[in-house]
N, C-alpha and C positions, 0 to 999 in steps of 0.2 A: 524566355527567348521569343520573339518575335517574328514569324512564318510567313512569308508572302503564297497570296493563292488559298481558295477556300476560304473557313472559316475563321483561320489564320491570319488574314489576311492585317498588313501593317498599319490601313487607319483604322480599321474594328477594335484590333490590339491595342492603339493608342487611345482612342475613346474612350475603351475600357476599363485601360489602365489611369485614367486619369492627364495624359499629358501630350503635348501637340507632336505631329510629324516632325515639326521642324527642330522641336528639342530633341526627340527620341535621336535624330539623323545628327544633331552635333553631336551628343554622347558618344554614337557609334563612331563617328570619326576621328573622336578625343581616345576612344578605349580600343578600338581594334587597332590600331596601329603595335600597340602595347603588347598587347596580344600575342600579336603576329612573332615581336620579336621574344616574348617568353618563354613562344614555340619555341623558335626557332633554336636559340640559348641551350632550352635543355635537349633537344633533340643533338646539339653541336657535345653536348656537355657526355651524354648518353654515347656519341659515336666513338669522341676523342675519350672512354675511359675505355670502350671494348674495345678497339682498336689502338693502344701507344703507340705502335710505329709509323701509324700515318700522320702527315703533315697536312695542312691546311686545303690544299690542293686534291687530295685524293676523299680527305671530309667533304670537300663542294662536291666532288662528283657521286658522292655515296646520299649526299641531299637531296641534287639533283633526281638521281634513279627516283627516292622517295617522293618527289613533290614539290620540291621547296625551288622557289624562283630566286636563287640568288648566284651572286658573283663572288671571286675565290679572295678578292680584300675585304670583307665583309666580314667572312666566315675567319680570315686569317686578325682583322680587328677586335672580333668576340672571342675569340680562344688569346689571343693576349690579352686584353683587359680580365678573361677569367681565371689567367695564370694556370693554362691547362698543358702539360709536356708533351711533350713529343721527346719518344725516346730515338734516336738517331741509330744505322746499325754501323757506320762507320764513321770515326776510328774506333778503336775498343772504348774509347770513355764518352756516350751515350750526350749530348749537349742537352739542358734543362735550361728553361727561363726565370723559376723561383729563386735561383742564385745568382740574379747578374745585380749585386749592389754593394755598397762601401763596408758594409760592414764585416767584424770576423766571422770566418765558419768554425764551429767548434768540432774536435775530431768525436768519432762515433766509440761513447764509451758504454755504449750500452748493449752491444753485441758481444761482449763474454763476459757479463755482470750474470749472476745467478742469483736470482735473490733470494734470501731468507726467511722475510717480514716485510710486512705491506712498511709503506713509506722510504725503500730502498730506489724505488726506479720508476719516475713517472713519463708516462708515453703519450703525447699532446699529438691533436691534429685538428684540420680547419673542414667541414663538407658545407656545400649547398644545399637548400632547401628552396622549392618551388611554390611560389603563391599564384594567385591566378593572373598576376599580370607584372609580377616582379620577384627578384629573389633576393633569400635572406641569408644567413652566415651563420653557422654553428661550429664554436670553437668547444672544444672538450678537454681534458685531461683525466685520463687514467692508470690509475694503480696499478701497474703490473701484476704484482704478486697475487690482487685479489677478483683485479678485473675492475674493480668498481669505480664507479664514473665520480673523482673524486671535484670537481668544478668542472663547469660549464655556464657558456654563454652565448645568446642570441642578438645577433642585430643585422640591421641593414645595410653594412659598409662593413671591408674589410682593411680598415685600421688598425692600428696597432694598441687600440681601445676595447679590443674585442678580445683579443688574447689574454689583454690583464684583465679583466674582468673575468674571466675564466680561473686564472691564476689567484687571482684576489677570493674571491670562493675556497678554492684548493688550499690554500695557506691559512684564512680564516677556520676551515673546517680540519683539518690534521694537527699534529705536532710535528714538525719536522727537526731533525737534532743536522746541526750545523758541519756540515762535511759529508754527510753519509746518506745525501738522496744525488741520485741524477735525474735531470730532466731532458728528457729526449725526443725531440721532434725533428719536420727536415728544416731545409736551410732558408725558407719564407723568410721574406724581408721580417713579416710581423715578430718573428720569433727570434730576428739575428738583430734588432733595432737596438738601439742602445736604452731605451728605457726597458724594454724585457730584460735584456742581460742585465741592467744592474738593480732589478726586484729582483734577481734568482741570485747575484749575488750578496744582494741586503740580507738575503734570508737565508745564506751558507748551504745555495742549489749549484749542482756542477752541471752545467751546460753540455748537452751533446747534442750532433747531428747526424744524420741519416748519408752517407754517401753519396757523391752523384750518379743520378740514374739508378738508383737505387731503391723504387718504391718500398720492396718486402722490407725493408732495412725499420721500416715502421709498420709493421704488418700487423700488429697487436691492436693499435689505433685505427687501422684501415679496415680489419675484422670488426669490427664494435660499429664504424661506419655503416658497413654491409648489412650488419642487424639492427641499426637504428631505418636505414632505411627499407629493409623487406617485411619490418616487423610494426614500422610508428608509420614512415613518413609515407613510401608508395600507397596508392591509393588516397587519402588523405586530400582532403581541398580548405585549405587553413584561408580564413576571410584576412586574415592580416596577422601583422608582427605580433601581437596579442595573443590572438588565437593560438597560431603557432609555438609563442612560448609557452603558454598554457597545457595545451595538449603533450608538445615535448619533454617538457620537463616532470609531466606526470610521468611520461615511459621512463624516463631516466630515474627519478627516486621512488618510484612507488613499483613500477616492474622490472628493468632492467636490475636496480640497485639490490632490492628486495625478494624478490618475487623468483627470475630467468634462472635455470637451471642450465648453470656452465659445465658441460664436458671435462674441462682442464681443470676444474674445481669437484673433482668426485660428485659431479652433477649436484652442486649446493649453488647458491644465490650469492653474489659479493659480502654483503650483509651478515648472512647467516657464516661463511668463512670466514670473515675476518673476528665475530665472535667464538664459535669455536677455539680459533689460532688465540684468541686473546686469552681465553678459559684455560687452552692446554698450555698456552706458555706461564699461566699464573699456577698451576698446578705445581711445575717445574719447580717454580722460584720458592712454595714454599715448603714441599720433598728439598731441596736442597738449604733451606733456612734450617729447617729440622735435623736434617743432618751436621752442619755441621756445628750447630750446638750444644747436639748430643755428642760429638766429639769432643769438644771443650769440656763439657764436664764429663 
């Protein structure tokens, strides 16, 4: 960074550095802008998840306090384009913006599903990631039963490119038997579009949704969010889409997948549960082969 004053000072630095005032000052004019608003994004992104009840208006003034020179169509422009809610407190049914489109909503089959075995209930969600002057999209899908981050995908746009690639992972790496998984995320265009729904139902997946106004309703994919980001992403300064897939996808199959020691999982690693589960159910199968052929004769 480049210091005005002392030895600091911006033509010393330029000299130095090899390059004239007058490029150093376009750069700065081309990249601070960018900057400014990447602040600005996640600090709006930061306000509107601690706070869901406030609306656009009450985020300007809570900016404001902190620093930020801006106006309330601004801040109401960036939380729409980032598809961020606002939970509403009246009437009783809370208004959400990820559900205003053509498509069907599927009802929520996966709040009194109990599952068994892994590939019974998969729990998909979409989070942000922070680069230094833009951000990226990480769609995920996870196993219920074992926790383990069964696909995922990274990019710079949140299309409906970004979910199947996710998906496309997850189906590529499981066996799924035709009727007996559900897939459960909320009602995101990405996930009610009609090429998602009919890869879930090419592949004999039962569609669910999350309620309106309903975050907990996918709380399992929103927990996993929380530990990807107080564990990989905070802290973290990813130079680009690369980096970041790079570094992520290490936490995801080499420590989250492998490694993290889940609570809800008799403090074992997805990995290490889902082999055990696979060991004690092949035990079963052939204690019960045994039997009953020693029945037969």
């Amino acid at each position: 960074m480049l210091l005005q004053g002392g030895h600091g000072g911006i033509e010393r630095s330029c000299r130095l550095a090899g390059v004239s005032r007058a490029g150093y000052y376009r750069h700065w004019r081309a990249s601070a802008p960018l900057e400014e608003e990447t602040e600005l994004r996640d600090e709006i992104q930061r306000l509107s998840l601690a706070t869901r009840s406030y609306g656009y208006r009450r985020i300007t003034a809570q900016l404001r306090e902190t620093g930020f020179a801006v106006n309330h169509k601004r801040v109401a422009r960036v939380r729409r384009e980032d598809n961020l809610l606002c939970l509403r407190q009246a009437p009783f049914r809370p208004a959400t913006t990820d559900s205003r489109h053509r498509f069907v909503i599927y009802p929520n089959l996966a709040r009194s599903l109990i599952t068994t075995a892994v590939n019974q209930l998969w729990v998909a969600d979409i989070t942000y990631v922070r680069l230094a002057e833009a951000f990226i999209y990480l769609a995920v899908i996870l196993d219920a039963h074992s926790r383990r981050v069964v696909g995922w995908a990274l990019a710079d746009h949140l299309r409906a490119e970004l979910v199947l690639a996710a998906l496309t992972m997850a189906l590529s790496d499981r066996k799924v038997v035709p009727g007996g998984l559900v897939h459960h995320s909320d009602r995101g265009v990405q996930y009610a579009c009609g090429d998602y729904i009919t890869r879930l139902h090419g592949a004999g997946i039962q569609p669910s949704m999350s309620r309106v106004g309903c975050p907990w309703d996918n709380a399992m994919a929103e927990s996993f969010m929380a530990t990807l980001k107080r564990e990989e992403v905070d802290g973290r300064a990813y130079r680009n889409l690369v980096d970041a897939h790079e570094r992520i996808g290490s936490f995801i199959e080499a420590v989250y997948n492998h490694q993290r020691l889940h609570s809800a999982l008799s403090y074992q690693a997805p990995a290490v549960f889902e082999a055990a589960a696979a060991m004690t159910a092949s035990t079963v199968r052939v204690a019960a082969f045994t039997e009953a052929a020693s029945n037969v004769a």
